[in-house]
C-alpha positions in Angstrom: 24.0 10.8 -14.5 21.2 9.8 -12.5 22.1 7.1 -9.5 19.5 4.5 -7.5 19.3 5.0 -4.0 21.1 2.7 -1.9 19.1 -0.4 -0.7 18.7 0.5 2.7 15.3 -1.1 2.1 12.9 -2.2 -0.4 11.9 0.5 -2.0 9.4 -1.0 -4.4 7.3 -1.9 -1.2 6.5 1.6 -0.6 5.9 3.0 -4.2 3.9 2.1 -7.0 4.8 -0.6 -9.5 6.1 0.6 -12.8 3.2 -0.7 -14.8 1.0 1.1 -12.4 3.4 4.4 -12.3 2.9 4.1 -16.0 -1.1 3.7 -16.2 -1.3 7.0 -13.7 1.2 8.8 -16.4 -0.7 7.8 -19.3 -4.3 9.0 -17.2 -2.6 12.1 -16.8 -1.7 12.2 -13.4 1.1 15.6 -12.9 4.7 13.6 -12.7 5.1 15.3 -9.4 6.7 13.1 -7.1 9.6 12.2 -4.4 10.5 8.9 -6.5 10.9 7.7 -9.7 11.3 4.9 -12.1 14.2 5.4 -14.6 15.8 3.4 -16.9 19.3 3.3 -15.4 22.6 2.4 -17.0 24.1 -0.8 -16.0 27.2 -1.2 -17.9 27.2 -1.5 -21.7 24.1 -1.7 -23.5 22.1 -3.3 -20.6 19.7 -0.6 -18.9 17.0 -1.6 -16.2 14.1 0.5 -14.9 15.4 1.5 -11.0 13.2 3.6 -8.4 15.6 7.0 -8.0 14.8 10.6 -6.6 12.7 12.6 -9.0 15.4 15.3 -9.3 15.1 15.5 -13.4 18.4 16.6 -13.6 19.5 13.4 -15.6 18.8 13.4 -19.7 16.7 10.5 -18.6 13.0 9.2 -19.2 11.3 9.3 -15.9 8.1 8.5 -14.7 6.7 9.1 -11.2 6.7 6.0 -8.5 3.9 7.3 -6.0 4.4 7.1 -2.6 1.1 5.9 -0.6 1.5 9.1 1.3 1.3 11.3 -2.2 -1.8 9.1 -3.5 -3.9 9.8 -0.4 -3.5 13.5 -0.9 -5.2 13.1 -4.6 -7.9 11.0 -3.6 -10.9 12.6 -2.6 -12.2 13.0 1.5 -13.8 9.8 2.5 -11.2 7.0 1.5 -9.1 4.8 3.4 -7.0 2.0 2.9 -6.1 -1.0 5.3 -4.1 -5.0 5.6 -6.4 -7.5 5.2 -4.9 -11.6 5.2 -4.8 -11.4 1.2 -3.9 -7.9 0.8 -3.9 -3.9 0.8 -7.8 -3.1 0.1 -8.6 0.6 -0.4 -12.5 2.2 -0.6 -14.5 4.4 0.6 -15.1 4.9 4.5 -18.7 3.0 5.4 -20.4 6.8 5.6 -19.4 8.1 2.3 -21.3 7.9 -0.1 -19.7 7.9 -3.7 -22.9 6.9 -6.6 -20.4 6.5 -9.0 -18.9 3.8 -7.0 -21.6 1.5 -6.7 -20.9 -0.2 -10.1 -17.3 -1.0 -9.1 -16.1 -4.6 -8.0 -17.3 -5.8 -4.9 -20.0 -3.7 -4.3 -20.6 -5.8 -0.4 -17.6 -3.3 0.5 -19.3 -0.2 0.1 -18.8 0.8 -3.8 -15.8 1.9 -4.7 -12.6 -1.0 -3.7 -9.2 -1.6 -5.2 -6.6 -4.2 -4.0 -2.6 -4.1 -4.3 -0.1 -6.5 -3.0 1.6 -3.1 -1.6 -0.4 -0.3 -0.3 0.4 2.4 -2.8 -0.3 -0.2 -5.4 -4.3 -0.5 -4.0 -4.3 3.6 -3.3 -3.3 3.6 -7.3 -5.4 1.0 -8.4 -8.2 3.2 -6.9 -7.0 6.4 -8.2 -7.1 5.3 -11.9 -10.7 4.0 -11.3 -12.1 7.2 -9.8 -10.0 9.0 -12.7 -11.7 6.9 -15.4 -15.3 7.3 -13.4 -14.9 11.1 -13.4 -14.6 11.4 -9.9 -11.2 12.9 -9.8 -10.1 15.3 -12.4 -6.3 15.2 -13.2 -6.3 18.7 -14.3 -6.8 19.5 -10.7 -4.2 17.9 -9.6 -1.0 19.1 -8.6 
């Protein structure tokens, strides 16, 4: 049976949520991925959705937690992602130019931007709109 990953620390910090994990399933993004959400067994009938390694050796529903390291590598060249005071923002570098983007939210900050309270949560939040806009094609991803 599948096992969570001891707490060394918080994992969720470094992954995306599951509601996001969920929306980049249900855009079909591959479920390729270091981490996972899984409902885990915690005695009884009580089950809870735990980040655990992707191994998919469990009979177990799992759906990919992102790291921000494997969101970069989907987004397309010319996107970057830093800390402001309120929050992660990710969008396009100042030089890129992205048409598609220029009807996104807060289009002072070059087109394309998407927040997160962690930063794979804004690299997500970004993925799903360039997925939606046609800019990325999750049949090319892998």
């Amino acid at each position: 049976s599948a096992t969570a990953l001891p707490q060394m620390t918080d994992l969720t910090k470094h992954v995306t949520s599951l509601e996001l994990s969920q929306q980049l399933r249900d855009a079909g993004v591959p479920q390729k991925s270091y981490l996972a959400w899984a409902k885990v067994n915690q005695g009884g009938k009580e089950w809870k959705y735990e980040i655990i390694k992707n191994d998919f050796q469990a009979e177990i529903e799992y759906i990919s937690s992102f790291l921000d390291s494997e969101l970069v590598e989907m987004l397309p060249n010319g996107f970057s992602v830093g800390y402001y005071e309120d929050g992660y923002h990710a969008g396009p570098q100042t030089d890129t130019d992205f048409p598609v983007c220029d009807d996104f939210d807060h289009a002072d900050y070059g087109g394309c931007y998407a927040e997160g309270d962690t930063m794979a949560n804004a690299l997500a939040n970004l993925l799903l709109h360039l997925i939606e806009t046609g800019v990325v094609d999750v049949r090319k991803l892998v």
